[in-house]
Every structure is written in C-alpha cells, then in structure tokens.
Residue, then its C-alpha position, 0 to 999 in steps of 0.5 A: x410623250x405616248x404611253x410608251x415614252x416616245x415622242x411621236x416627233x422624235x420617232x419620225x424625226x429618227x426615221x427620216x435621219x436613218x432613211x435618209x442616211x441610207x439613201x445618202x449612201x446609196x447616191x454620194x457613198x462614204x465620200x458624200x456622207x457628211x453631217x452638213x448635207x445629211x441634215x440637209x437632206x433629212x431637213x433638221x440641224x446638225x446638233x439634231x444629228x449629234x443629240x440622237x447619235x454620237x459618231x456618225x458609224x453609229x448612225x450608219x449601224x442603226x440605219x442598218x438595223x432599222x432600215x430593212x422593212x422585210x424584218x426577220x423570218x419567222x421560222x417555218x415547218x421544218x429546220x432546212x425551210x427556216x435556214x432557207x428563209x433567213x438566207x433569202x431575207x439575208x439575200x434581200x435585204x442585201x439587194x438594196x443598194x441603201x443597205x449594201x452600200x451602208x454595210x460595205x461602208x461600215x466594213x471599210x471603215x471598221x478596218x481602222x476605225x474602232x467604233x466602226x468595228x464595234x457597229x459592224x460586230x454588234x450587227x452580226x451579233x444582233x443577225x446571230x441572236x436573231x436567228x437563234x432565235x428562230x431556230x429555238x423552236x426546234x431545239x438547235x442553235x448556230x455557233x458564231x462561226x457557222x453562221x459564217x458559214x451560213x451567211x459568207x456564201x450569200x454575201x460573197x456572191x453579192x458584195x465580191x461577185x456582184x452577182x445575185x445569190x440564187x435559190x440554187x445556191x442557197x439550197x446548197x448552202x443550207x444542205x451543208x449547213x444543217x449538219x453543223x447546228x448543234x442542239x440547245x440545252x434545255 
C-alpha cells in the first residue's frame, strides 16, 4: 500500500482492464465484449474483473471516464474561449474510436438495460460538474439541458453524421450557446 492507500498492482492492474476494454470495443464491438477474452487480453482472471467491477456496463462507464488522457479544459481568458475549449476536448476525445465505440455501446445497451442508464447518466452528470466547473470563474453555470444544447451538435456530427465537428461549427454552437448561461449565486 502507498501513502494514498493504493496499491501500485491494483492501480496497474485496473489501467490495463480499462485499456483493454476500450481497445476490445474498438476492435470486436458490443458482440466481442466478453468477460472471458477480455481478461485474456487484459492478462488476469476473470474474478479479477468481477472483484473491481460488478457488471460489465460498469467497466465500460469507468473506461469512459478514465480512459481519455486529454482530461478536461481548463478555463481560458474569456467565457465564449472556455466553452470552445470543452467542445473541442468534447470533439477529441470522441474521435477515438475506443471511446466512441464504448460511448455508443453504453447507449444502446442503456435502451433496455437499467444500470447501462444509470452509467450513461452518471457520465453526463460527471461532463456537466465538470464543465461548471470551469466556468465558476466567471461567475455562470450551465443547466443540464443547455449542456444538451451544448454538446448534441458535436455529438450529432460525430456519432450520426460521421462526420467531424469542425471549428466552424463549434464557433457556431458556442455563439448561440453563451446567451443561455445563467449566473451562479454567490
């Protein structure tokens, strides 16, 4: 154990699990995300998989969170440049075929399955903290469903376009954005 409580083995151990996830379903899809070959390709057993992670929607949630190394943005001189920022991190991180075909397999799945829904609203929640966040300096905050409005240009683009999400389009998007931020209370 280190200062922090961790286990260096078990931090590894989880990064390679995550890693490997994403790369799973990236290169099988949701057909070719099983348990058994995704320990075999991570290199540890399956009740490895099962002690760290109780269902594997879980593990798909996590290695969306965790699995982007870009991070968040931090926020920039002005409002209109921070909301830039977070759509391009946004676009970015979503043109990793890992994390997009992991994002779209937890929304399929979130259709029927009620911990699939449960993943996929804690990661929006998680994107919206975040991006509250960087945007507390300035005194505003995004409701939930502007951060739809926000965000769903980008992700149209990406996930039913198939198309990338140009600097156009996101200067467009923060343009008709900024208006709907509303002032934090003190």
């Amino acid at each position: 154990m280190t200062a922090r409580g961790v286990d260096p083995r078990v931090a590894r151990t989880r990064a390679t699990v995550l890693r490997s996830t994403l790369e799973l379903l990236a290169t099988s899809g949701p057909a070719g995300m099983s348990l058994t070959r995704l320990a075999a390709d991570a290199g540890v057993s399956r009740q490895t998989i099962y002690t760290h992670w109780r269902t594997p929607t879980q593990l798909i949630a996590e290695a969306i969170l965790e699995g982007f190394e870009g991070g968040y943005p931090e926020a920039a001189p002005t409002i209109a440049e921070t909301l830039r920022r977070w759509l391009t991190s946004l676009r970015d991180a979503n043109t990793e075929p890992t994390r997009a075909v992991a994002i779209v397999t937890l929304a399929a799945h979130a259709f029927h399955d009620h911990t699939s829904a449960t993943a996929l609203q804690h990661i929006v929640l998680d994107r919206h903290a975040a991006l509250n966040t960087v945007l507390a300096p300035f005194g505003v905050e995004i409701s939930i469903e502007n951060l739809a409005v926000l965000n769903g240009p980008v992700l149209f683009s990406q996930f039913f376009l198939r198309q990338p999400a140009t600097d156009q389009l996101i200067d467009r998007i923060v343009t008709q954005t900024e208006p709907l931020l509303t002032r934090s209370t003190p």
